[in-house]
C-alpha positions as CSV (number, residue, x, y, z in Angstrom):
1,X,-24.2,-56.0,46.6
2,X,-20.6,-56.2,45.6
3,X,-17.9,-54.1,47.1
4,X,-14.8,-53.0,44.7
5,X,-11.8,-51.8,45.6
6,X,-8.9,-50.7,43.2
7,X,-5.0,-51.5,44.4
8,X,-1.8,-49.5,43.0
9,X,0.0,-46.8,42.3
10,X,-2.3,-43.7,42.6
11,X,-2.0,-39.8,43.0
12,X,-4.3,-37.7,44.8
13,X,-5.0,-33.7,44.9
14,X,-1.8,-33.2,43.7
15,X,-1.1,-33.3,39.7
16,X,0.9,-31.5,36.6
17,X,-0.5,-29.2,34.0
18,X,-0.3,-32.6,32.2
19,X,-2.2,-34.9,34.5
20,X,-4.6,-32.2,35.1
21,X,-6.0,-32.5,31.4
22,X,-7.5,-36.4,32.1
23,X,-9.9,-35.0,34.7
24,X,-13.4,-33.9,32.9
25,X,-14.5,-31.6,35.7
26,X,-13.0,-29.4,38.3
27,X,-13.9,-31.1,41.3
28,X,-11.7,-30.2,44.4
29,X,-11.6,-34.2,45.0
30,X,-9.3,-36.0,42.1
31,X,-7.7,-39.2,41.9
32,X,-5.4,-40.1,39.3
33,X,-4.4,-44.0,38.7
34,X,-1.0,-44.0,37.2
35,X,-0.9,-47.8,37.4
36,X,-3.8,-50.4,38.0
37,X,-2.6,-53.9,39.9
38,X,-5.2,-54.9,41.0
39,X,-9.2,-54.8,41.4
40,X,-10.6,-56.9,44.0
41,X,-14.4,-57.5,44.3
42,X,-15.8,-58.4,48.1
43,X,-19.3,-59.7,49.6
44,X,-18.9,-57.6,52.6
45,X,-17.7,-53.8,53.1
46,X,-15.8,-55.8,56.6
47,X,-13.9,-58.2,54.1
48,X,-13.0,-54.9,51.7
49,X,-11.8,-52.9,54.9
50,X,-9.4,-55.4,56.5
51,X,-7.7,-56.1,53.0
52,X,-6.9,-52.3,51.9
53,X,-6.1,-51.5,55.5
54,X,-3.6,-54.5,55.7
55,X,-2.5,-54.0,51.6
56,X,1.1,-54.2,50.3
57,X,-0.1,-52.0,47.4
58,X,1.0,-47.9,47.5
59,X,-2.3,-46.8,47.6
60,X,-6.2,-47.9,47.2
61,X,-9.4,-46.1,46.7
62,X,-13.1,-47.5,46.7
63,X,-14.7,-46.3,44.1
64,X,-18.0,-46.3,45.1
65,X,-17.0,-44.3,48.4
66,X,-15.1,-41.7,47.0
67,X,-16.8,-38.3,47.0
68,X,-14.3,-37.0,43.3
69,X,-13.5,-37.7,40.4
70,X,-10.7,-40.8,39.4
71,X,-9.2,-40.7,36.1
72,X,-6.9,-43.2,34.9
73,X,-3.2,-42.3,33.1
74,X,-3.1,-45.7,31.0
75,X,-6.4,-46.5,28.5
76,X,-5.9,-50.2,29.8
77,X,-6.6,-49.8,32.8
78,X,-9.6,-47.7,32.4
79,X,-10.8,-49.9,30.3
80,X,-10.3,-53.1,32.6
81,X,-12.2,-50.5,35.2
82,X,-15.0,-50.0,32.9
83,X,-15.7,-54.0,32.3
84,X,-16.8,-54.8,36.2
């Protein structure tokens, strides 16, 4: 199994009346990606840790271990999302 994390600028919790409309449900959880630099795909959940705990990026999230719901503020990077 793979392990995916997503590097960049991201907000989380805390959002406009504007930002609030690209979330689909009303989960108390919410991330919103204002700017996608970087996905990087792991063989181990070890590797994945030591990289987004020793990342130069603003923020990080893993996907796959976040109890919310992530929406993205630019369609091309949802998009490059969506294609892993």
């Amino acid at each position: 199994m793979k392990h995916i994390a997503l590097l960049g600028n991201f907000s989380f919790n805390h959002f406009d009346t504007e930002e609030m409309r690209l979330f689909k449900t009303d989960n108390e959880r919410k991330a919103l990606i204002h700017e996608l630099e970087e996905i990087k795909i792991f063989d181990t959940k070890d590797e994945m840790y030591y990289e987004v705990d020793n990342t130069e990026y603003d923020a990080w999230i893993i996907p796959n271990e976040f109890n919310g719901e992530i929406a993205f503020e630019r369609i091309e990077d949802k998009d490059l999302y969506n294609s892993i």
